[in-house]
N, C-alpha and C positions, 0 to 999 in steps of 0.2 A: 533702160526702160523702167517706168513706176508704176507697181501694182499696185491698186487699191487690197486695202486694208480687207476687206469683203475675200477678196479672192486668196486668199495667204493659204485659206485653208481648203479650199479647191485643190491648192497647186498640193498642199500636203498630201491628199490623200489619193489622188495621182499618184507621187509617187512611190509613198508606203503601199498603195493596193489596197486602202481601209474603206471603211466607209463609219462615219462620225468625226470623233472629234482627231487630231494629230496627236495629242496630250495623253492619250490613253497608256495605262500601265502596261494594258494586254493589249496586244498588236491583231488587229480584226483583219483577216484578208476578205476582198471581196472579187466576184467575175467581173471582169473586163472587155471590153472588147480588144482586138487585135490591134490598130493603131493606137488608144490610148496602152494596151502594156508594151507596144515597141518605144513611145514618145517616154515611158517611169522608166522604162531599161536605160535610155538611153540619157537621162538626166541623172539618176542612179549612179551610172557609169562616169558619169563628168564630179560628181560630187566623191567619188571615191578613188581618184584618180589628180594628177596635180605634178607641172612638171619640177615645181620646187618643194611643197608641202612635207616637212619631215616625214620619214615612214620606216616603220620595223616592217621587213620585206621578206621573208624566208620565201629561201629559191621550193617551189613547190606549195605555194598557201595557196586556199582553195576557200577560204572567208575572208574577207576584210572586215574590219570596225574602223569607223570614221569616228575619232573624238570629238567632239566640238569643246573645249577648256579656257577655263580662265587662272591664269596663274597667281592670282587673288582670292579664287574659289574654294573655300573650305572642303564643299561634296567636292571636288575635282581633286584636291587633295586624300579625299578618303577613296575616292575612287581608281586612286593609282594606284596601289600597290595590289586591289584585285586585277587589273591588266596586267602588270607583272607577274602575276602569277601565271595568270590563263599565258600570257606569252610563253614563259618557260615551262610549261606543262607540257602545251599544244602548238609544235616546230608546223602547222599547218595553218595558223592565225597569220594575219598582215593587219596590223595598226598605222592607220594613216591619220597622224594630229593636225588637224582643222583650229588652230588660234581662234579663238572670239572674245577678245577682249572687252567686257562692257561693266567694267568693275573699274572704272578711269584708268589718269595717264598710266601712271606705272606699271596696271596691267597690258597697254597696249606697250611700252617700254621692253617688259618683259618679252612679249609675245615674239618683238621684230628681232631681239637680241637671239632669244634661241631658234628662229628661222635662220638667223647671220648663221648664229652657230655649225649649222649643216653644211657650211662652205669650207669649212674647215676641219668635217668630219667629228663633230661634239655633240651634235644635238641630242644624244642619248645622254651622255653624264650628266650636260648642263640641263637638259628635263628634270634628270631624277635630282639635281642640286637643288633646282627651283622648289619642286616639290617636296623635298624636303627643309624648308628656311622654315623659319620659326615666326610665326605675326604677320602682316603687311607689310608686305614687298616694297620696298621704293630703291632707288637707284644704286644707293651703297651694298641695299642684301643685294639684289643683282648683280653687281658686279664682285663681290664673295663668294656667290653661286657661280660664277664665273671662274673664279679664280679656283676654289674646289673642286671644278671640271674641269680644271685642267685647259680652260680655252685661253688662245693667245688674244689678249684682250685688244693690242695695237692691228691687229688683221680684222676682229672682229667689227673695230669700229671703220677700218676701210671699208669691207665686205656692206657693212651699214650704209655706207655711203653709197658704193657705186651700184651696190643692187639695191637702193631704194625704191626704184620704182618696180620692180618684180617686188619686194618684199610687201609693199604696199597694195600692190594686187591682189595680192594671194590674200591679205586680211578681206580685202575687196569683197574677193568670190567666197569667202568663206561665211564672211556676214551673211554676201545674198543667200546662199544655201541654207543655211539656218532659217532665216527669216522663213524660204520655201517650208521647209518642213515644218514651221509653225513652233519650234524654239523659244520661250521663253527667259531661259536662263540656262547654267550652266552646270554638271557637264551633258550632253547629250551624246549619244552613242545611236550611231547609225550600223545596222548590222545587217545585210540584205535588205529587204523590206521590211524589216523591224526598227520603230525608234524606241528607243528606254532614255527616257528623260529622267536626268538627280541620279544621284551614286546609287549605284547597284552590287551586288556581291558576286563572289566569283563565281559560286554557284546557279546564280542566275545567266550571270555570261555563259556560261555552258551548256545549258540549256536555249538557249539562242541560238548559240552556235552548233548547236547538234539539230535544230531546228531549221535551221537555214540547210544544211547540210541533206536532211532530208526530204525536204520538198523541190518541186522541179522548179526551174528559174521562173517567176515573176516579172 
């Protein structure tokens, strides 16, 4: 389906609960009526949910954060090592990474190599390897970051192969949900009905997430 360009930010604030713009630093909840907050719950719920989409899962989280990242993203770089933290703080967070490569090939190279990765149970090392390389990524530091995690690189380009089109999907749906919530660039962080677009600190995450935590579902 093609939504006009007009409507992007309709569907945004649907499903954050706002009213203006999606872009906002400060997340504006607004009153709903009862089928539009069942229709944001339940797109909400599709966009933080994913049956391939990597994810740190602690048995018992009661928040999710959706990343949306580009492994050529500078703020996506500064902003990874505040999720690692809030992760190892708070055994109650679930991190689901959303790929959106829009930083060309390499970034989308990156992106399907460390979804591969999860087939073979790496996509955490080989994240934190990606995230940590040095300059722009192209095919050799990928496959360094690779080899750093520890991933078996001959599985990884089978797994490339035969779950192409699941991998290819998921960048799919991942684009469309961005584009929904009116994304511009990268990294965005979907946290209940909260967006925080561009790197953020840990302290702000927690504030979010204490946030989400105390208000009733949306």
């Amino acid at each position: 389906m093609t939504i006009a360009p007009a409507r992007w930010a309709v569907i945004a604030a649907l499903l954050l609960g706002m009213t203006g713009s999606a872009h906002s630093q400060q997340p504006r909840i607004a009153r709903q009526d009862q089928s539009a907050g069942d229709m944001a719950r339940r797109i909400r719920q599709a966009i933080m949910t994913d049956p391939i989409a990597p994810a740190v899962a602690p048995e018992g989280a009661d928040v999710t954060i959706v990343l949306f990242s580009d492994y050529n993203c500078p703020y996506c770089r500064k902003v990874h090592p505040a999720l690692q933290a809030l992760l190892r703080e708070d055994p109650k967070v679930r991190l689901l990474y959303r790929d959106w490569p829009i930083f060309g090939g390499a970034s989308t190279e990156a992106a399907r190599a460390a979804i591969a990765a999860e087939f073979q149970g790496r996509h955490t090392a080989f994240n934190e390897a990606l995230m940590a390389a040095q300059g722009k990524l192209d095919s050799a530091a990928i496959r360094t970051a690779a080899n750093r995690a520890g991933v078996d690189w001959t599985r990884l380009q089978k797994d490339l192969t035969a779950r192409r089109q699941d991998i290819d999907a998921l960048l799919g749906r991942s684009d469309r949900y961005a584009r929904m919530l009116g994304l511009t660039g990268t990294p965005g962080l979907l946290i209940g009905p909260y967006l925080l677009p561009g790197a953020v600190g840990v302290a702000e995450l927690r504030k979010v997430v204490a946030a989400v935590r105390a208000r009733p579902e949306t």
